[in-house]
C-alpha positions, -999 to 999 in steps of 0.1 A, spaced: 208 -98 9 235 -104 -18 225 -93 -56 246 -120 -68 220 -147 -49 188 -125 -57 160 -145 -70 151 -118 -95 168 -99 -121 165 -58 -127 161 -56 -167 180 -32 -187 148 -23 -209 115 -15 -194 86 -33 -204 67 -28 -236 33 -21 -226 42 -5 -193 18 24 -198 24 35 -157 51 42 -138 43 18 -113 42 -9 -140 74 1 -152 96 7 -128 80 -26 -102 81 -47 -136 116 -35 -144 132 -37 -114 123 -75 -105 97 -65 -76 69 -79 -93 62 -106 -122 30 -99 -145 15 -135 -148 -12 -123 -170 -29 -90 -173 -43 -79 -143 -26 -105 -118 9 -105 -107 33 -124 -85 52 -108 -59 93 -114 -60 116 -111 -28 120 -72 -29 83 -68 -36 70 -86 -10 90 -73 18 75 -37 8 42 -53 5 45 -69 39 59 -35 58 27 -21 43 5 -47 55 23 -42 91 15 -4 92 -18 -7 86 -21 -36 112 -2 -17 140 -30 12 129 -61 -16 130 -47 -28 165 -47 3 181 -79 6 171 -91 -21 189 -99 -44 157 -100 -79 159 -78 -98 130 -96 -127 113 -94 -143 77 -128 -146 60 -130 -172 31 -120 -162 -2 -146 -186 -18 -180 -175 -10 -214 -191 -14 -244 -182 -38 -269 -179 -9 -256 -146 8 -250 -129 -24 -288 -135 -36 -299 -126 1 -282 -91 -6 -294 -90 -42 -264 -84 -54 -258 -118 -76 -268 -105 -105 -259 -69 -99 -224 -74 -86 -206 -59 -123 -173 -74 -116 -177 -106 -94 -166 -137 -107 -189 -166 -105 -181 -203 -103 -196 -234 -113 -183 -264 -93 -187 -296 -107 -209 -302 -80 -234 -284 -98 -234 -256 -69 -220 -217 -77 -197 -198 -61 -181 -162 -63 -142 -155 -54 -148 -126 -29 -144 -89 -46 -153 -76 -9 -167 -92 21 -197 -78 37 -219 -108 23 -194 -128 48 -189 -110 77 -222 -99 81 -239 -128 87 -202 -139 106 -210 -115 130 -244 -119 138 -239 -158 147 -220 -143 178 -235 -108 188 -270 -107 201 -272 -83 227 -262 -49 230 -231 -54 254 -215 -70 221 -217 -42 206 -195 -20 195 -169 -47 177 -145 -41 144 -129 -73 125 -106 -66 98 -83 -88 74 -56 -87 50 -64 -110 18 -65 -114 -15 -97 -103 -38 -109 -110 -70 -127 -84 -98 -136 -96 -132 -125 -63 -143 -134 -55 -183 -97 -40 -187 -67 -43 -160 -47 -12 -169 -21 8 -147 -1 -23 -139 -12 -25 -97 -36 4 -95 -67 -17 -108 -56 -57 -112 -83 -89 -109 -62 -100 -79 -54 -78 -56 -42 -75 -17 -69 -55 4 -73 -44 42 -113 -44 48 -123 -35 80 -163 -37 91 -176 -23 123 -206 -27 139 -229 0 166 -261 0 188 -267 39 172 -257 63 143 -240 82 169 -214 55 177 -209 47 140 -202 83 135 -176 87 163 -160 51 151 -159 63 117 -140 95 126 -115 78 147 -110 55 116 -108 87 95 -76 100 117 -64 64 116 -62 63 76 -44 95 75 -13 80 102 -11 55 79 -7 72 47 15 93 63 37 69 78 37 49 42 55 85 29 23 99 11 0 131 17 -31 121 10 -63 144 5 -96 131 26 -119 129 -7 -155 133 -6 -170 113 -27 -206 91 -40 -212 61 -17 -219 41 -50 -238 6 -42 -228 6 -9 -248 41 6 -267 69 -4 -245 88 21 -216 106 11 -180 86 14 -144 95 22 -119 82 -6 -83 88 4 -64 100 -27 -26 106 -37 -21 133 -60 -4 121 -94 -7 128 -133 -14 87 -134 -45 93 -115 -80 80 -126 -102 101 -110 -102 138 -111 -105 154 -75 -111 194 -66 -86 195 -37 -73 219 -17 -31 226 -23 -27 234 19 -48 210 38 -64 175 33 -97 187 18 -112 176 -15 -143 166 -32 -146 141 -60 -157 163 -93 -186 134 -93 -200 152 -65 -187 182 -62 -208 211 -47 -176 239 -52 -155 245 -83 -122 253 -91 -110 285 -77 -137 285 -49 -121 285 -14 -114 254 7 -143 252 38 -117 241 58 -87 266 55 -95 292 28 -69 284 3 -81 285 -32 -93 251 -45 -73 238 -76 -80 203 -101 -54 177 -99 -57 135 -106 -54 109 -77 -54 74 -72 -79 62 -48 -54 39 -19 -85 40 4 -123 44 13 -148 43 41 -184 43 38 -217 48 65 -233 14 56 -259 16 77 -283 -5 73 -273 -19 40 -266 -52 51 -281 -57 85 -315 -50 71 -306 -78 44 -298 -103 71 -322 -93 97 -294 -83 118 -312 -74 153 -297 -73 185 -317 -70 222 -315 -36 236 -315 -30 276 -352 -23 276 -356 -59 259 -362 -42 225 -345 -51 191 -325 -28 173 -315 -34 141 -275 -30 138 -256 -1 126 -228 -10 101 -194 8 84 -168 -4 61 -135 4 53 -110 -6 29 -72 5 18 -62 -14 -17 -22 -28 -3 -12 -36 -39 -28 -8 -52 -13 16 -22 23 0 -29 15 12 -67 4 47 -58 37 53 -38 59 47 -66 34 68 -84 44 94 -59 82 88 -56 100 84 -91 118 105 -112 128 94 -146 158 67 -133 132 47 -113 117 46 -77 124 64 -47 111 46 -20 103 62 19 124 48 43 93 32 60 82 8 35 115 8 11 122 -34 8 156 -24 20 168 8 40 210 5 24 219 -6 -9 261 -14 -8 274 -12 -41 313 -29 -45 328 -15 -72 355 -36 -93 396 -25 -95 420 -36 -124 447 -39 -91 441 -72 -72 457 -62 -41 430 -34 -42 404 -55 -55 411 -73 -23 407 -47 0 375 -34 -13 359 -69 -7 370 -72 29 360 -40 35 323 -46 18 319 -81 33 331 -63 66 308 -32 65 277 -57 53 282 -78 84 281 -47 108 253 -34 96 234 -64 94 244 -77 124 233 -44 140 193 -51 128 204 -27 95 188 -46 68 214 -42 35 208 -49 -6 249 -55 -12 257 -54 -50 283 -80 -46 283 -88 -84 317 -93 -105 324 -83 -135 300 -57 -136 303 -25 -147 297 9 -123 275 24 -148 250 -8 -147 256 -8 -108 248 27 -103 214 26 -129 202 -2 -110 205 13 -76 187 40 -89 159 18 -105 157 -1 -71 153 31 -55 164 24 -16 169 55 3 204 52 8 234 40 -14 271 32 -1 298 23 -25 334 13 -19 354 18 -47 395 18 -53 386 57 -46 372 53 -12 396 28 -1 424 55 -3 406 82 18 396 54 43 354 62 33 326 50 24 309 68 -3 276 86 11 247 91 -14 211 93 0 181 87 -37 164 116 -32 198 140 -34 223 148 -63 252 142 -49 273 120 -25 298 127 4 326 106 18 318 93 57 351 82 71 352 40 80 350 44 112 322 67 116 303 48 86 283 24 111 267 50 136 260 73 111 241 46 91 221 34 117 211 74 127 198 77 94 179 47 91 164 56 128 154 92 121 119 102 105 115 112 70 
């Protein structure tokens, strides 16, 4: 992709009210467009990190055995008052059709799926079966703050299982446990398995997944050596005490909840008279579990994670683009020549070769502006030819996460490019 044909613009100043990192740095850099508080468009280099998210967590809900479906964003009335939570629901907006009926745009969807499911499963050879989807939901939140990390619209993975027993609930809900942590890992994050309330949804206790940062809202008592913590809402130890899983001395840090799972039980089967006919020709009512990861909010909580004070620093993984090719302008037009061939050259290589490539092909810019903007773009790897590198026959090496650059020679420049992008974090 050519920065000269790029939809959106980086802006020299970040925005005013950016009071989060994520907000100022996915504001700043053209990745996302705030439409009005709390809901936000997604540009070109947004959405392809958006969309590599979405497609690690599908690869993870696949192997899972999940079924993908897409439940409606615009629910009715009924199953919301057959759960009782119409008029308990804090943050669901409610609409009036000119029809006279109500509505609600879905804030989650177990009023949906529940009833979904049920239409199809009667006997226990259904059972077990997971759907999941990827969509957009709504949350008449009181204040949107933290640009991403709590918006009114916002992308959301919910997955929804449903069991014959506790005992296969339990073992799903640990496989989806391991499953959570591969993906957090493979988005570049360490994430602490959280214990925490099961709020309206359970009595039981949940998992939150957290990513340690200063821009957290919740404060979490988490262990600095394994994936332990506890949620300070519940917590049973204190600070100092050792961690039940590895003995390291428990510590208080912020997070940003990116994901949760809860033991529904019978939550919402009971609601719907969910039964289904055992072997023995008895009924049993339906065991349920939910689990969701925030996308928009989990794309926030990485550049939580990765920035320093120039702007993101994204992991290879989910970065929009792997390269980022600056060109560099010469005063000599027999040089200024040669460094264009040689970028429009290298670009087509590399993107020929499946090497996807942000190339700074911008005139009359200068190499300070270049350079800031690379680093408030934040791809892993920058390449620049220059007058400089055209002498030595190089292509200036610098990966965002070092100080300083190194010269690859041209002809080594390819294979080494495509190693790097190739090799794990």
């Amino acid at each position: 992709m050519r920065m000269s044909r790029l939809l959106s613009k980086a802006s020299k100043t970040p925005p005013a009210d950016a009071e989060s990192a994520n907000a100022r740095f996915l504001t700043q850099g053209g990745f996302i467009h705030q439409e009005m508080a709390g809901v936000y468009s997604w540009l070109p280099l947004g959405l392809r990190t958006l969309r590599k998210v979405e497609n690690i967590i599908r690869e993870e809900m696949n192997a899972l055995g999940a079924q993908e479906v897409l439940l409606s964003a615009l629910q009715p009335k009924e199953p919301w008052m057959t759960t009782d939570r119409w008029d308990h629901f804090d943050v669901l907006f409610k609409l009036k059709s000119q029809t006279g009926k109500e509505y609600a745009l879905g804030p989650t969807h177990e009023e949906i799926v529940t009833p979904l499911v049920q239409q199809f499963v009667k006997s226990y050879r259904d059972l077990p079966v997971a759907v999941y989807q990827i969509q957009s939901k709504f949350r008449d939140e009181l204040r949107a703050k933290s640009g991403i990390l709590r918006g009114r619209e916002f992308g959301m993975k919910d997955l929804y299982s449903f069991h014959t027993s506790q005992e296969d609930l339990d073992a799903y809900y640990q496989k989806v446990l391991k499953s959570y942590v591969r993906i957090f890992k493979r988005c570049g994050l360490d994430v602490k398995i959280t214990e925490a309330s099961g709020g309206d949804f359970t009595k039981k206790v949940s998992h939150e997944f957290q990513i340690i940062t200063p821009a957290g809202e919740d404060l979490i008592l988490a262990c600095p050596v394994c994936e332990f913590a506890q949620n300070v809402e519940i917590a049973t130890l204190k600070e100092g005490d050792l961690c039940q899983a590895c003995g390291a001395s428990l510590g208080l840090v912020k997070g940003v909840e990116a994901g949760n799972i809860f033991d529904l039980g019978h939550r919402f089967t009971d609601s719907f008279k969910f039964d289904v006919q055992m072997e023995d020709g008895s009924q049993q009512r339906v065991f349920m579990g939910c689990y969701g990861i925030g996308i928009t909010r989990l794309v926030g909580a990485i550049v939580e994670a990765k920035h320093d004070d120039r702007g993101i620093m994204w992991p290879k993984s989910v970065s929009p683009m792997p390269v980022h090719l600056v060109s560099l302008s010469a005063k000599d037009p027999a040089v200024q020549t040669r460094i264009t061939t040689a970028s429009e050259d290298l670009y087509e290589r590399l993107t020929g070769g499946g090497v996807d490539v942000l190339w700074d092909d911008r005139e009359n810019v200068s190499p300070g502006e270049k350079f800031g903007e690379a680093d408030l773009l934040g791809m892993p790897l920058r390449l620049v030819i220059s007058a400089r590198t055209i002498e030595e026959n190089a292509v200036e090496w610098k990966r965002r996460d070092q100080k300083e650059g190194r010269f690859v020679p041209e002809e080594d420049i390819v294979e080494t490019i495509q190693l790097f992008v190739q090799e794990a974090e």
